[in-house]
N, C-alpha and C positions, 0 to 999 in steps of 0.2 A: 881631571874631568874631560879637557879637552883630548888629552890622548886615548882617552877610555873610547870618546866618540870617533875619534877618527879611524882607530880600530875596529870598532863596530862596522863605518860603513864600509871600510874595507872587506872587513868579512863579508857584508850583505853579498857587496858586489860578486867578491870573489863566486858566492855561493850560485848566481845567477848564471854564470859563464862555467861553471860545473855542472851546475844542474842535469839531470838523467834528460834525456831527450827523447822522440818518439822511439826511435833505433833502438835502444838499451835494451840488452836482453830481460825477457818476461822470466822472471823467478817462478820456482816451482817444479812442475812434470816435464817431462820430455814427449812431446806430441810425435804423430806419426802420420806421414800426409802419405797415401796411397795415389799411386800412378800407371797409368795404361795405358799406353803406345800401340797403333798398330805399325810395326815392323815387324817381321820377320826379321831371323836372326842373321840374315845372309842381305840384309839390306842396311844393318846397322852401319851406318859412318866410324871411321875405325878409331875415331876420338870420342865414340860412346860406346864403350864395352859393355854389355850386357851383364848386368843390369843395374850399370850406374845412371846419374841423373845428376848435372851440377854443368858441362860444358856446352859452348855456344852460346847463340845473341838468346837465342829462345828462352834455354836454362838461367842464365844472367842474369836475366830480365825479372825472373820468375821469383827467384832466389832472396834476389835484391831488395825488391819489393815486399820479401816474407821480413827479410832480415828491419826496413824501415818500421813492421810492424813489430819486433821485437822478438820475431821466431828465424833462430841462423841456426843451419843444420850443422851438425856434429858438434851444436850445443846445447839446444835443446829442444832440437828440431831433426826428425828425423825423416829421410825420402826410402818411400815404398818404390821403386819404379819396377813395370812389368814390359817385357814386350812379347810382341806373338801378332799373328795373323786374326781376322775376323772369327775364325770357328775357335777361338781361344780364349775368347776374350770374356766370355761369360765364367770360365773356370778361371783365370787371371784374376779377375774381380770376386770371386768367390774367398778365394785362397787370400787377400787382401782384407777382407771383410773377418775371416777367421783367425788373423794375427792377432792381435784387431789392428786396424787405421781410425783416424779421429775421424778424414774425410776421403772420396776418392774424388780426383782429377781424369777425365777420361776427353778426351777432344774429337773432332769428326760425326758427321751427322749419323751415320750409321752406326759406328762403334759406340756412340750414346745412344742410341734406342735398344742394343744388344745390353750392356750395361746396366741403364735404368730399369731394364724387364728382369737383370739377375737379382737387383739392389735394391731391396724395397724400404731399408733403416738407416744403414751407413750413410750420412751428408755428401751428396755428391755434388762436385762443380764441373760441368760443361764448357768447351767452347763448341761451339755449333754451329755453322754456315747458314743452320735453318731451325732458328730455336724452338719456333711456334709448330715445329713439330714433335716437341716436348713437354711444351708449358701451356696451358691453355689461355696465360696472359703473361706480358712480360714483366709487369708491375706487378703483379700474384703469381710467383707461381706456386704451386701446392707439394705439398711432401716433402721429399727428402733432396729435392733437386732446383739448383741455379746455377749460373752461371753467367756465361759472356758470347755475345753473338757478332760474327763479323759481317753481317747483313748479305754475304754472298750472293742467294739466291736473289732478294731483292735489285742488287745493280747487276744482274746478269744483262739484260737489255743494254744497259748503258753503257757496259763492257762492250760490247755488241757494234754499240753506236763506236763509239770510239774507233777502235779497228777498222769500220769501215772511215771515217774520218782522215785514219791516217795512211789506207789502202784502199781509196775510192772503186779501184780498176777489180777490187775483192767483189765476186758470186758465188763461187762454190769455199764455202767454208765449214769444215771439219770441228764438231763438238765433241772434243774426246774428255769422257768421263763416266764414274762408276756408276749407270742411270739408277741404283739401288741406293747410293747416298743421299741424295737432295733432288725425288723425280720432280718439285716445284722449281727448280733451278731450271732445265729442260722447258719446261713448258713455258716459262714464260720469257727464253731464248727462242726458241719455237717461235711464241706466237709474234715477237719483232721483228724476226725475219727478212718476212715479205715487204713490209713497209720502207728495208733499207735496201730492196732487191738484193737480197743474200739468199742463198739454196743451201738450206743445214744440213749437213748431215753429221748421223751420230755414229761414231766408231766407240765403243765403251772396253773397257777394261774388267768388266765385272767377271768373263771367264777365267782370266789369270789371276784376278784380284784373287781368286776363291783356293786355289795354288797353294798349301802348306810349302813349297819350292817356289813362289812368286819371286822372280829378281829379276835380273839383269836383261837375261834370255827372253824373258817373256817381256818385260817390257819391249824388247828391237820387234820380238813377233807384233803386239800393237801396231808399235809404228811403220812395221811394214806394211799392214795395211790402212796406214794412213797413207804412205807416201805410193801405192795402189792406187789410191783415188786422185790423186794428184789436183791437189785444194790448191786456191787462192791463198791463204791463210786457215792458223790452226790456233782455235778459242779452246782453253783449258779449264775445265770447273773445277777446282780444288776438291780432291779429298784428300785425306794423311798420305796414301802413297805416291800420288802425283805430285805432292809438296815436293817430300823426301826424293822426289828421283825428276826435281825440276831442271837440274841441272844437264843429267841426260836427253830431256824433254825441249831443251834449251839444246843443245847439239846438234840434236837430229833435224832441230829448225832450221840452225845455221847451215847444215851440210844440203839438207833438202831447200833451200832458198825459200825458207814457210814465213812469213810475218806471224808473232804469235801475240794471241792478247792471255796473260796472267793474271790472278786473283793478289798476288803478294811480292812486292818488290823483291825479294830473292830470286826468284826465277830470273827477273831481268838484272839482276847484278851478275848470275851465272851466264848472260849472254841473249838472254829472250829480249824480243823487243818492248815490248809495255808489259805494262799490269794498273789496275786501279781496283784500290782496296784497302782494306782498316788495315793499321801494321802487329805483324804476328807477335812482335815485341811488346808494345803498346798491350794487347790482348791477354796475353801471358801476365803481366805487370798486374790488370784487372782484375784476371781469377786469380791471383795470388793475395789478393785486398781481401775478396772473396772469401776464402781459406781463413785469412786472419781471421776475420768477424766471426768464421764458425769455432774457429778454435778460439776465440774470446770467448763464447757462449750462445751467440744468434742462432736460431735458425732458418736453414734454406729457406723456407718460407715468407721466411721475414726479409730476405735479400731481394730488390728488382734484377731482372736479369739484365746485365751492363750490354749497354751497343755502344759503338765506335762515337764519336763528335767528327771524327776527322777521315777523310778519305785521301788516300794518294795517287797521282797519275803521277808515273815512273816510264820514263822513255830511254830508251839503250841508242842515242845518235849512231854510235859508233856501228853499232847491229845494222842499224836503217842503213848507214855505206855500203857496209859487206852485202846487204841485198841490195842495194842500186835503187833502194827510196829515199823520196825525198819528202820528210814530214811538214804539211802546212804550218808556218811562221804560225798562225792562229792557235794552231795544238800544242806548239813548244810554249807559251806563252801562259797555257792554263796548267802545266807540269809544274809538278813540285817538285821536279828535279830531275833532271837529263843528265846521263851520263857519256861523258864524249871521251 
């Protein structure tokens, strides 16, 4: 009797430290998550070949977090991913919807209002710079759409603030962005302005954005007439192709002696000087939770649409040398993390 018992709780134990866990793959169907990039195909990074989806901190992240909920691809989880330009992307999501997808992933303020206007059934998840230009609440939103917002447009000022914080001697500063993506982002850069004696000006990308050939070329055309105007500083309002080409964005800062303020700490791990902003990882992670819930059975409706808890000011020291700034002790202090 007593060995009968001591086996028993061995077993129990055993059973406890085996047990399936959140992770364990979900039995059953093989789902199919639909994706919509705006890239063109002459912009793709050459460690994402069209039109896969699984590499980078982005992908990883995104992945990861399907796999915690028990969906890992190539087992029983399958990725739609599309890429293309803005005038594509309604047929992209079409042709997605016609496979069929359980849900579509589409991210950028603009390439979700092109989206949502093609997709009126399909569960769509958003990340959005400017959500409430999609949901009429972010605790309800209706139909077939939620998602995850990085508050963008709302710290645009504070982005703003900053920069001038850490480029007091900044007046003329250059707002390059796609004014078609998030014009509330604009406006209410615009309207802080004056109050930090800064003179905005807006050089936009919207003419080459529109480019089936949009790349390389046309981005230097941009920036050549940014570096025309010849700013104190150059404030970036994120949309997907400004992301994707931060790097060069970050360059031409360094060669032109620009201090730049970014939306997303990659720009300034490529060499820009700050950013402060939710992390695209972190976001990713979010709508991937997202996705799960829908492919358990929820729907969009029933989801709030997630914003960040967390914001990050990211400063590049090393960048401030090579321009011959020197960042207030007061500014390094409230950074979550300096890169020297």
């Amino acid at each position: 009797m007593w060995r009968k018992t001591v086996w028993l709780i061995a077993i129990l134990t055993l059973s406890i430290f085996v047990a399936p866990v959140a992770s364990a793959q979900k039995p059953g169907k093989v789902h199919r998550v639909g994706m919509v990039f705006i890239r063109p195909p002459n912009l793709l990074p050459p460690n994402i070949p069209q039109p896969s989806f699984g590499k980078g901190g982005f992908a990883r992240a995104f992945l990861d977090r399907l796999a915690d909920h028990g969906y890992i691809q190539g087992k029983n989880l399958v990725i739609e991913a599309r890429y293309g330009g803005y005038e594509r992307l309604a047929e992209l999501a079409a042709e997605l919807v016609r496979l069929p997808v359980d849900v579509i992933y589409v991210g950028g303020t603009k390439a979700v209002r092109i989206v949502s206007a093609a997709v009126k059934e399909t569960p769509l998840v958003i990340l959005s710079c400017d959500a409430l230009a999609h949901v009429a609440g972010l605790n309800r939103p209706e139909g077939n759409l939620t998602g995850v917002t990085c508050l963008s447009t709302e710290l645009s000022p504070k982005r703003l603030e900053l920069l001038k914080e850490a480029v007091p001697n900044a007046v003329r500063v250059v707002y390059l962005s796609d004014p078609e993506d998030a014009p509330p982002g604009l406006k209410l850069t615009q309207d802080a302005a004056p109050r930090l004696g800064i003179k905005l000006q807006v050089t936009d990308v919207q003419a080459a954005d529109r480019l089936q050939t949009w790349g390389e070329s046309d981005l230097r055309t941009v920036l050549s007439a940014v570096a025309k105007v010849n700013p104190d500083a150059l404030f970036v309002y994120p949309d997907p192709i400004l992301i994707a080409q931060g790097k060069q964005v970050a360059e031409f800062a360094m060669t032109n002696r620009l201090p730049t303020m970014f939306a997303f700490r990659e720009s300034v791990d490529a060499g820009g000087l700050m950013s402060y902003g939710a992390s695209l990882n972190g976001m990713a992670a979010s709508a991937a939770v997202l996705i799960a819930k829908i492919l358990d059975g929820k729907r969009p409706s029933e989801l709030p649409v997630e914003q960040p808890i967390k914001f990050e000011l990211v400063i590049n020291l090393k960048t401030a040398r090579a321009l011959g700034l020197t960042i207030p002790p007061s500014l390094l202090a409230r950074a979550d993390e300096v890169i020297d």
